[in-house]
Backbone as a printed PyTorch tensor [residue, N CA C, xyz], in Angstrom:
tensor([[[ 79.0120,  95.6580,  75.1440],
         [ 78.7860,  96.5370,  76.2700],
         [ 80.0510,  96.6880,  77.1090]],

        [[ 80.6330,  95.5950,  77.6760],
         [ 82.0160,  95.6440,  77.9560],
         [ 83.0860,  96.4870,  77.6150]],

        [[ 82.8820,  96.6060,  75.8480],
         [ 83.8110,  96.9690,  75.2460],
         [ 83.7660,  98.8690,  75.5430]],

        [[ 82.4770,  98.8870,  75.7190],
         [ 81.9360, 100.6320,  75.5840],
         [ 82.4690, 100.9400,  77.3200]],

        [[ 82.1610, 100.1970,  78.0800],
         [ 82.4420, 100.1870,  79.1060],
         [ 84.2560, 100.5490,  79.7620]],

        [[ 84.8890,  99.6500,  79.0760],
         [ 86.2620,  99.7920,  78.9920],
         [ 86.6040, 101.6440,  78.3360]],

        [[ 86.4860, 101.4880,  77.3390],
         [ 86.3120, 102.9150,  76.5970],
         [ 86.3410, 104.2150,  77.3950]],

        [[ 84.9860, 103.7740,  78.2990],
         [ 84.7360, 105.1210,  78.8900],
         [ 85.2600, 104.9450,  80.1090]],

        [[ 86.1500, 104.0670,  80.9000],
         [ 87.3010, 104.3830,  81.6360],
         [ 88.4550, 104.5600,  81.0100]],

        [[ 88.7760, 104.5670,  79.9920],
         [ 90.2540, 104.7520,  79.3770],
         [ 90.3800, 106.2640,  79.1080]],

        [[ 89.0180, 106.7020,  78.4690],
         [ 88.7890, 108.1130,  78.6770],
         [ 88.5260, 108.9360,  79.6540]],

        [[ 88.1650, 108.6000,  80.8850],
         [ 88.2990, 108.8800,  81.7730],
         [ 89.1380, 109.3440,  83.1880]],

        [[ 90.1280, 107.8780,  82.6780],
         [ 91.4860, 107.7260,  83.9820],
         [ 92.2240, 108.6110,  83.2700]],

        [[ 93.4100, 108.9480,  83.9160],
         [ 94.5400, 108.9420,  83.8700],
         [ 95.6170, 108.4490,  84.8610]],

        [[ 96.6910, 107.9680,  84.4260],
         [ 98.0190, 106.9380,  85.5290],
         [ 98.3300, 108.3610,  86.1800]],

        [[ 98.4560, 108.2410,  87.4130],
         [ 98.7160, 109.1820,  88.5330],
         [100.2940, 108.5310,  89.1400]],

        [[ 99.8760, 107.5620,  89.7180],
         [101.1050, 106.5290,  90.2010],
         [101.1900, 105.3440,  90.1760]],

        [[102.2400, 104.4420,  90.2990],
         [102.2740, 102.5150,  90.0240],
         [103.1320, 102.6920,  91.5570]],

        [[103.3470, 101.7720,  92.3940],
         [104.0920, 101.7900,  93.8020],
         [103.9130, 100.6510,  94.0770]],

        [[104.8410, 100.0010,  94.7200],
         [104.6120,  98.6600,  96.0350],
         [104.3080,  98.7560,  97.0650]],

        [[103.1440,  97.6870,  97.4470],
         [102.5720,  97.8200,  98.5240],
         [102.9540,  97.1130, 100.0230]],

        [[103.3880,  95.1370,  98.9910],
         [103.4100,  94.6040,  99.8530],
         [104.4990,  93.6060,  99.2160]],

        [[105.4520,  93.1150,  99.6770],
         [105.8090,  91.7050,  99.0380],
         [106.5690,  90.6160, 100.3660]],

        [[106.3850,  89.5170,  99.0780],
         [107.1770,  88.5710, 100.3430],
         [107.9730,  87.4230,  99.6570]],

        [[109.0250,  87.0350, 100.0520],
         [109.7960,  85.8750,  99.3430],
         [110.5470,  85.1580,  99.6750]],

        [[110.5300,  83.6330,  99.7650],
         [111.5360,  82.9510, 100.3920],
         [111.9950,  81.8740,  99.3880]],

        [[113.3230,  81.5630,  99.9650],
         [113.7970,  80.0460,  99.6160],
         [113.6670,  79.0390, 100.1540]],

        [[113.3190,  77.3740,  99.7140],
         [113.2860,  76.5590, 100.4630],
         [114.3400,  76.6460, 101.6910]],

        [[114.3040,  75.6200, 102.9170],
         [115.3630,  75.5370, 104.4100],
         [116.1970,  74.4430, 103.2300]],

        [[117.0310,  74.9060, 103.4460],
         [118.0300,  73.8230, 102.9450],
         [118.1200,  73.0960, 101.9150]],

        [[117.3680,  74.4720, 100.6960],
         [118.0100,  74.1430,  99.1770],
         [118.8550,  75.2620,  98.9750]],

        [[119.8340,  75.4960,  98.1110],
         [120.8400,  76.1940,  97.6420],
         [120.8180,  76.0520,  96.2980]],

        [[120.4660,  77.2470,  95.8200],
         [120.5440,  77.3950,  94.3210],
         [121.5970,  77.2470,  93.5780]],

        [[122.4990,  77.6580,  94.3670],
         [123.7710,  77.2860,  93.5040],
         [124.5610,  76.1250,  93.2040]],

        [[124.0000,  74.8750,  94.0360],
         [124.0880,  73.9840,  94.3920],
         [122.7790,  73.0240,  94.0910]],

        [[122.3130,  72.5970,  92.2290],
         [121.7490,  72.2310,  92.0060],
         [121.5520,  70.7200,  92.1980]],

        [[120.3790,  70.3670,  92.3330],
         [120.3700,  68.8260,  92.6170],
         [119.9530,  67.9760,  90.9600]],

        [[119.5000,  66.6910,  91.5120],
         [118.7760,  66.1100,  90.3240],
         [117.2130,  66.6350,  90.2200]],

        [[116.6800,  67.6710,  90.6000],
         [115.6680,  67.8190,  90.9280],
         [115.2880,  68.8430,  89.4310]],

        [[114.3470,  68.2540,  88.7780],
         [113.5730,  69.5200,  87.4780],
         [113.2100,  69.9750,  87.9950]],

        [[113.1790,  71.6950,  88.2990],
         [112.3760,  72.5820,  88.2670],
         [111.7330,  73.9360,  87.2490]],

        [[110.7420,  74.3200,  87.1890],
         [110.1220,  74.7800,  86.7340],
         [109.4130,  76.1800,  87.6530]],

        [[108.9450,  77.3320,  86.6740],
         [108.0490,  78.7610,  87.2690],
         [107.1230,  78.2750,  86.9060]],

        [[106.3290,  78.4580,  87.5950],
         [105.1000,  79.3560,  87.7680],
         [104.3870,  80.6010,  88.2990]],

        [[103.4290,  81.1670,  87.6250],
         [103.2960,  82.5880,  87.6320],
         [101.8890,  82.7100,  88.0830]],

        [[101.7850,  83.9350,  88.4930],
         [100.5300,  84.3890,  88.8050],
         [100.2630,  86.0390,  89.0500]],

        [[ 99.0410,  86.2000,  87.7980],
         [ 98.4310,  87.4310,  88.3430],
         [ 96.8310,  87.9250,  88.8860]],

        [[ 96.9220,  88.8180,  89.1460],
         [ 95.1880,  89.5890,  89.4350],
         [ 94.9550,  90.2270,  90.2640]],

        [[ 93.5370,  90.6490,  90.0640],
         [ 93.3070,  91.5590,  90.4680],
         [ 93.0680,  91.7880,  92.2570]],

        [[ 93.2680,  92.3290,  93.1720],
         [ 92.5670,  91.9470,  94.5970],
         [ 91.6830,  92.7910,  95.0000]],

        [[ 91.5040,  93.7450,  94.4750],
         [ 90.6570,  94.9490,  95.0950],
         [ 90.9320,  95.9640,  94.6010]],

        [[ 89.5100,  97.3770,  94.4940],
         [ 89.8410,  98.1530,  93.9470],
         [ 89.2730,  99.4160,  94.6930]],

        [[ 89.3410, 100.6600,  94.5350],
         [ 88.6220, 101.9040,  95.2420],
         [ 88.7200, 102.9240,  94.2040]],

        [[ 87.5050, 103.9090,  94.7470],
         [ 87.8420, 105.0020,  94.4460],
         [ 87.4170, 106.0360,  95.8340]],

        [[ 88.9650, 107.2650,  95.6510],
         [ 89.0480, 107.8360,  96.4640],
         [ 89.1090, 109.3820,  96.4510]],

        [[ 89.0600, 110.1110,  97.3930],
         [ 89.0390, 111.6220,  96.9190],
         [ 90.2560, 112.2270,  98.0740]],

        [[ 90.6460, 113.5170,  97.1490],
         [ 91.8280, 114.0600,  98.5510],
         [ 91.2780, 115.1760,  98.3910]],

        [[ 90.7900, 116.0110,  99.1520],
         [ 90.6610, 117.4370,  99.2500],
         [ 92.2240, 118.2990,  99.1250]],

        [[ 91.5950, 119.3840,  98.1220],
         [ 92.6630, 120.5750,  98.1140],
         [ 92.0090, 121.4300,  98.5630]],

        [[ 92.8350, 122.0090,  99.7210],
         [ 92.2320, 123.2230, 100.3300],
         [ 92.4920, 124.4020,  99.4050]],

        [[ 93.6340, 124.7510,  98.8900],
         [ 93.9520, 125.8050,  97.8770],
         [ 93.0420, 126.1970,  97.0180]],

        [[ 92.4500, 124.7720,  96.4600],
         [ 91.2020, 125.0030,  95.3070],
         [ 89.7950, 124.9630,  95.6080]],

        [[ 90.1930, 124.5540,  96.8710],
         [ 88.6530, 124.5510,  97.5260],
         [ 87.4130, 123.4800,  96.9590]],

        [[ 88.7360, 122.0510,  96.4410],
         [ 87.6100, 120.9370,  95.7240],
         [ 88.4730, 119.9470,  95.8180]],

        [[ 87.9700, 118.9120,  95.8280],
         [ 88.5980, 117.1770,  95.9300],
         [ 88.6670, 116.7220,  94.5380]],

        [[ 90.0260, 115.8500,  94.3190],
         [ 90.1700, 115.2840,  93.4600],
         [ 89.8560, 113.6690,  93.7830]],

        [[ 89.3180, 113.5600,  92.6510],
         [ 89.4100, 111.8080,  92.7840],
         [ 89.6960, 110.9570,  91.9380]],

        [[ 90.4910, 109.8610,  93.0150],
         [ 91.4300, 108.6550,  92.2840],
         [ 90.5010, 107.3470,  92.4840]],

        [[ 91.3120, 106.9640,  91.1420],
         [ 90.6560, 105.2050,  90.9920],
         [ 92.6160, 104.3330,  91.9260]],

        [[ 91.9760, 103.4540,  92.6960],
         [ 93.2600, 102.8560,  92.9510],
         [ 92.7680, 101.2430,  92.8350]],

        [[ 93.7510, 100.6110,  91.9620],
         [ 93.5980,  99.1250,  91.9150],
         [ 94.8790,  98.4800,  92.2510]],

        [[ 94.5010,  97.5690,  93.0980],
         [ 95.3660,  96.3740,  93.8430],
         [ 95.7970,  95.5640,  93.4310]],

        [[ 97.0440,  94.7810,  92.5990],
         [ 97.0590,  93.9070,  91.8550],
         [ 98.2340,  92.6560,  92.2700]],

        [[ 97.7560,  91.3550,  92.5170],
         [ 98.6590,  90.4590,  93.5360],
         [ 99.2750,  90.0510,  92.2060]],

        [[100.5890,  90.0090,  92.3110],
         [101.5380,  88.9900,  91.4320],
         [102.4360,  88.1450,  91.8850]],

        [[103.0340,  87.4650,  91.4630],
         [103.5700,  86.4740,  92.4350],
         [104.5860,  85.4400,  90.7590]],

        [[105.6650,  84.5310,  91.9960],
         [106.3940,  83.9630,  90.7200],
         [106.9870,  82.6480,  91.7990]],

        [[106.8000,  81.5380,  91.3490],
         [107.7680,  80.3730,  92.0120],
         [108.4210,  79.3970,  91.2910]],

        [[108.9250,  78.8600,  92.0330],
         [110.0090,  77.7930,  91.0460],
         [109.6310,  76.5040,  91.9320]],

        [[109.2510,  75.7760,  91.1260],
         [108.4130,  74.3240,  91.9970],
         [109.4880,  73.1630,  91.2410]],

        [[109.2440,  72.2420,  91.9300],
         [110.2090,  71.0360,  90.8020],
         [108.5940,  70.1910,  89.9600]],

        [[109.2410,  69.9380,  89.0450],
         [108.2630,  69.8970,  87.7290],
         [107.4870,  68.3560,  87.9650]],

        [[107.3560,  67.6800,  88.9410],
         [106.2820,  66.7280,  89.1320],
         [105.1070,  66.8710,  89.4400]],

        [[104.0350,  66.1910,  89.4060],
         [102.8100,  66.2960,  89.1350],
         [102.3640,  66.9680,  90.9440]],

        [[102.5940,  66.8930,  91.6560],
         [102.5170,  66.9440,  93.5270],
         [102.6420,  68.0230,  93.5470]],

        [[101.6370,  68.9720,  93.8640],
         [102.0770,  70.2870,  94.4500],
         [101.8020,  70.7730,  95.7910]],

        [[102.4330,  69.7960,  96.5700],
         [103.0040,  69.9760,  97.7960],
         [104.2340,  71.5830,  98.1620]],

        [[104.0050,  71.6690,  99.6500],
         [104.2720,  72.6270,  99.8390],
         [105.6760,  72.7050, 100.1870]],

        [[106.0280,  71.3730, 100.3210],
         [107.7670,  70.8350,  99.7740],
         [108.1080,  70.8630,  98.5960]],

        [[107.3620,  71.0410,  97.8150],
         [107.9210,  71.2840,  96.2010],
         [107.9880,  71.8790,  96.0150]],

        [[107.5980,  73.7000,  96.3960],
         [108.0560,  74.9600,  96.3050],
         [109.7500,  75.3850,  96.7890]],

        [[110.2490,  75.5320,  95.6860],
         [112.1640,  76.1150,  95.9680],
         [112.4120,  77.1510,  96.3820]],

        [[110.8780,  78.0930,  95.7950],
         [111.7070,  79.7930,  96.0960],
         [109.9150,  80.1230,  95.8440]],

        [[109.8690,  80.9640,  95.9260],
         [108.4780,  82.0370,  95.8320],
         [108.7850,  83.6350,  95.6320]],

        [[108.3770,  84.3050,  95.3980],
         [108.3390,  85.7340,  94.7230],
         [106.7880,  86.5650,  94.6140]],

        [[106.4070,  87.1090,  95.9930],
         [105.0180,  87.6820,  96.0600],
         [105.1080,  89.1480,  96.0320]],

        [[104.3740,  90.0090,  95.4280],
         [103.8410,  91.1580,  95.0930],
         [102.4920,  91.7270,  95.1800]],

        [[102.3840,  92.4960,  95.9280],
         [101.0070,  93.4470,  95.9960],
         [101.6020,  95.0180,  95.1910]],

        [[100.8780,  95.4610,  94.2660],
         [101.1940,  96.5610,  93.4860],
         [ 99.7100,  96.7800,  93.4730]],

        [[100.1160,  99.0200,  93.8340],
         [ 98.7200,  99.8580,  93.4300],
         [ 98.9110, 100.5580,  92.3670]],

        [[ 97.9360, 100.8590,  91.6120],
         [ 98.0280, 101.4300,  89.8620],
         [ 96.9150, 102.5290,  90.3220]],

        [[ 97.6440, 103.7350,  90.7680],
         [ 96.2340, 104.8090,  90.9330],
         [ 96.6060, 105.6820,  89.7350]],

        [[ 95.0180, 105.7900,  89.6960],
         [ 94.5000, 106.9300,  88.1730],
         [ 93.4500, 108.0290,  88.6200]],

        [[ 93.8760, 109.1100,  88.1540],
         [ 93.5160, 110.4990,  88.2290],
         [ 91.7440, 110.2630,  87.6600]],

        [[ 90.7420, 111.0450,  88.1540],
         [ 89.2550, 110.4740,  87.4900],
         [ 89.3410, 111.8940,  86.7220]],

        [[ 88.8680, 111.7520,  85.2540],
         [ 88.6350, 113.1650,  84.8300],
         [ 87.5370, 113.8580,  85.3850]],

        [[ 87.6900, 114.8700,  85.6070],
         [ 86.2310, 115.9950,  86.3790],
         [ 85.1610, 115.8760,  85.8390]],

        [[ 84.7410, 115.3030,  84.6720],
         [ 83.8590, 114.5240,  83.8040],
         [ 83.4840, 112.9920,  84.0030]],

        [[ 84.5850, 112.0010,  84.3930],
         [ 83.7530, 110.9160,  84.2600],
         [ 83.0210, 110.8530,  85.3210]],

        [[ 81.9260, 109.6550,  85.8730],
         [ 81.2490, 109.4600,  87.0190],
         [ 82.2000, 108.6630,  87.7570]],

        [[ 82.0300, 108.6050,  88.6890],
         [ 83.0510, 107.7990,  89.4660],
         [ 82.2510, 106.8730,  90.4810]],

        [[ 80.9660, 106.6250,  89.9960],
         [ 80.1170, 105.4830,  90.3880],
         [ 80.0700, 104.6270,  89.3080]],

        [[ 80.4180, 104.4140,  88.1850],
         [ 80.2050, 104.0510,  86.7260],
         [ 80.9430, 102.9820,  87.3720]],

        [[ 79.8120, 101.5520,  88.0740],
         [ 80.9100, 100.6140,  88.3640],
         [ 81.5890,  99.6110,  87.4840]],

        [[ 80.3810,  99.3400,  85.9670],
         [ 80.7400,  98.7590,  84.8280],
         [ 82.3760,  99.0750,  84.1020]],

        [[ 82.7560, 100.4160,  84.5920],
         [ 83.7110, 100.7740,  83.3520],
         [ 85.1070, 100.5320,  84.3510]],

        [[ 84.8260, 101.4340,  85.2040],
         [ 85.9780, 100.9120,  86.5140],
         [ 86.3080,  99.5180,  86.4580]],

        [[ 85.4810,  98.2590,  86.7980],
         [ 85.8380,  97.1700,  86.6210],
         [ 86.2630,  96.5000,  85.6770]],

        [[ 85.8470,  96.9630,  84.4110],
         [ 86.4070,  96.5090,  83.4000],
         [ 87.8090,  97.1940,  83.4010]],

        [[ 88.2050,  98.2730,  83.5720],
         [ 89.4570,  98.7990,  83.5420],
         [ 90.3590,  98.1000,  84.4440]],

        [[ 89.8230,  97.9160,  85.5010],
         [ 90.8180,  97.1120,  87.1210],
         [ 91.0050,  96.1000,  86.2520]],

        [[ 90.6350,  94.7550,  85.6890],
         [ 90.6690,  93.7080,  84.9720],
         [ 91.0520,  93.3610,  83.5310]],

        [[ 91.1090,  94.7170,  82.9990],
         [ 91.6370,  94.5130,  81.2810],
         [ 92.9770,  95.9990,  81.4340]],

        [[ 93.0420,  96.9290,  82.0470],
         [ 94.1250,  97.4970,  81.8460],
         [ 95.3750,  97.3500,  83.1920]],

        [[ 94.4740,  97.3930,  84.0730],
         [ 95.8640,  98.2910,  85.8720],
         [ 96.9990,  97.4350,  85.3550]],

        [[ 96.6640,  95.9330,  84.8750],
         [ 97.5350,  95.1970,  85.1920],
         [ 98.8870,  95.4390,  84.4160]],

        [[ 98.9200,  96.1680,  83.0250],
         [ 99.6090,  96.4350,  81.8070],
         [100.6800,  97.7860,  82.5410]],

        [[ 99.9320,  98.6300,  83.1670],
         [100.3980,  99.5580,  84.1130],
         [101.5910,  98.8510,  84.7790]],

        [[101.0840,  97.9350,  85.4690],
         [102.0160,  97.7140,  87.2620],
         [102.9260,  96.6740,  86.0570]],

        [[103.0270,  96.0540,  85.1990],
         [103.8390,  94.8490,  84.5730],
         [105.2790,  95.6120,  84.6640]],

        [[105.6720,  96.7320,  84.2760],
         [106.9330,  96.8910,  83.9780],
         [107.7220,  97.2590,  85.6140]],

        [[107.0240,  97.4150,  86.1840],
         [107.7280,  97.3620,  87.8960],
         [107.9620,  95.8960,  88.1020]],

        [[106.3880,  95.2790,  88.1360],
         [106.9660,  93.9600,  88.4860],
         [107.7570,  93.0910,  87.6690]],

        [[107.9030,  93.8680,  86.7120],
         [108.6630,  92.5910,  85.8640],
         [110.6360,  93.3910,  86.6220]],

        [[110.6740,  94.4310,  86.7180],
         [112.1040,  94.7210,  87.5240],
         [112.1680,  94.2820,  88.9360]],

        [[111.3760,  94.2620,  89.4410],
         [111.4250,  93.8710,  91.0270],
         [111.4830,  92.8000,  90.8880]],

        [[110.6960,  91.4140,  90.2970],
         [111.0330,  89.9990,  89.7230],
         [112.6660,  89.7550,  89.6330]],

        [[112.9870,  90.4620,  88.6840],
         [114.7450,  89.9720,  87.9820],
         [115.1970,  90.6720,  89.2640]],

        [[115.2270,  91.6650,  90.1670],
         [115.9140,  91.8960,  90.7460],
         [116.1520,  91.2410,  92.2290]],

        [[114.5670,  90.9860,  92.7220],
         [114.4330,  89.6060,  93.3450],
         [115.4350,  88.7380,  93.5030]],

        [[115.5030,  88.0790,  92.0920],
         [116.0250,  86.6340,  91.9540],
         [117.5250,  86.4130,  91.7630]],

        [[117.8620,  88.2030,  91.7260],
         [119.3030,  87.8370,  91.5520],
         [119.9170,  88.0740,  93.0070]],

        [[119.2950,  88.9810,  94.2120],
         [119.8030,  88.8360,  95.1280],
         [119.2620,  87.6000,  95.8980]],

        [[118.4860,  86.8290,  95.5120],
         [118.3340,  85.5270,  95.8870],
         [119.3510,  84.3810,  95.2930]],

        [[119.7730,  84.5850,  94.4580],
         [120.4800,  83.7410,  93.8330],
         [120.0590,  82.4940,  92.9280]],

        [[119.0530,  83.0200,  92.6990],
         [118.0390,  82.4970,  91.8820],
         [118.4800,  82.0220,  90.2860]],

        [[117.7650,  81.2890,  89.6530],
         [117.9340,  81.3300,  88.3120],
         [117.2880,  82.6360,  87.7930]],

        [[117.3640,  83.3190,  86.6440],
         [116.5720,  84.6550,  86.5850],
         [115.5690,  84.0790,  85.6020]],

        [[115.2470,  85.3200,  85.9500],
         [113.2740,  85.4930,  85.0350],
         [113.0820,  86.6560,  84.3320]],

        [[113.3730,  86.8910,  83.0570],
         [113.2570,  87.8400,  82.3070],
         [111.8780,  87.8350,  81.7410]],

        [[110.8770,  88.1770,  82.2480],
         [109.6840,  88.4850,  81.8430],
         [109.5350,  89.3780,  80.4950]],

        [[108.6520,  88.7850,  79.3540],
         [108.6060,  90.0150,  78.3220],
         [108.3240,  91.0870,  78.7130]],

        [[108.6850,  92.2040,  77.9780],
         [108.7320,  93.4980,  78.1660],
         [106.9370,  94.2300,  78.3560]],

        [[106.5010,  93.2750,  77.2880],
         [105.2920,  93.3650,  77.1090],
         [103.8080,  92.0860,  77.3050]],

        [[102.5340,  92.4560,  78.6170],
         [102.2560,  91.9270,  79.1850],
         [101.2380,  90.8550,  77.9300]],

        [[101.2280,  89.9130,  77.8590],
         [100.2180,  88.8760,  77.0810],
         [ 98.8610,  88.9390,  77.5830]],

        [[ 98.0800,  88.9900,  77.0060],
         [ 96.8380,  88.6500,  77.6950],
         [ 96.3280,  87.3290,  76.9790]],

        [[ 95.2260,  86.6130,  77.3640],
         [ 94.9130,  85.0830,  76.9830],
         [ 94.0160,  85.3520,  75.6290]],

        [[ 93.9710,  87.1000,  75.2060],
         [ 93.3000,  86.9900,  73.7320],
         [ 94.3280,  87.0580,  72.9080]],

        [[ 95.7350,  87.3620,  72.8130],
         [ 96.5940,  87.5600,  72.2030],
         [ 97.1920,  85.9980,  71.8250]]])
């Protein structure tokens, strides 16, 4: 059911726009990347979903509203030192992202169909927004002075 579900939002959407919404990022007070210690560190990553809508814009010209699916998607990237404590002193650097993935609704699908929408917010937006965030990431980290993070080109999911 899922699967039919997915389907009939894929046939449905179309990518309108990918954009940033929100981000935020710091370095530890008084670590210096360039200036490594004895300290292992290690990334960690994070994605998902935060929220989703659907919305309409009136065209006066045509005398009818179009409507968009828009999904919210938080990503985020840090560099912790690799001991078991995940204290909020063990964070070196952080790398946060809010990205919207809006899609065009075809004049055909329903746009109450909350089964297919959700499955789409949760199995596709995210494949969408990956290739921004994966440039805003590397680009991040190099004006941070960061070690870099070349994210694959292409997003994994946990069935692959």
């Amino acid at each position: 059911m899922a699967k039919e579900a997915l389907q009939r939002a894929i046939k449905g959407l179309a990518v309108h726009d990918v954009y940033l919404k929100h981000s935020e990022f710091f370095t530890k007070d008084g670590w210096d990347p360039k200036r490594p210690d004895d300290t292992s560190l290690v990334y960690q990553f994070m994605t998902g979903v935060e929220k989703s809508e659907v919305f309409g814009i009136s065209e006066e010209a045509e005398a009818s509203v179009k409507n968009f699916f828009a999904v919210y998607i938080k990503v985020g990237c840090r560099l912790v030192s690799e001991s078991d404590d995940l204290k909020s002193d063990n964070i070196f650097a952080q790398i946060e992202a809010s990205f919207v993935s809006e899609y065009l609704l075809d004049k055909d699908f329903d746009a109450s169909d909350e089964e297919a929408l959700t499955a789409f917010a949760v199995e596709n937006a995210s494949f969408h927004v990956w290739p921004y965030w994966r440039e805003y990431l590397m680009s991040t980290c190099t004006r941070l002075n960061l070690p870099k993070v070349a994210l694959p080109v292409r997003q994994f999911t946990s069935r692959e």
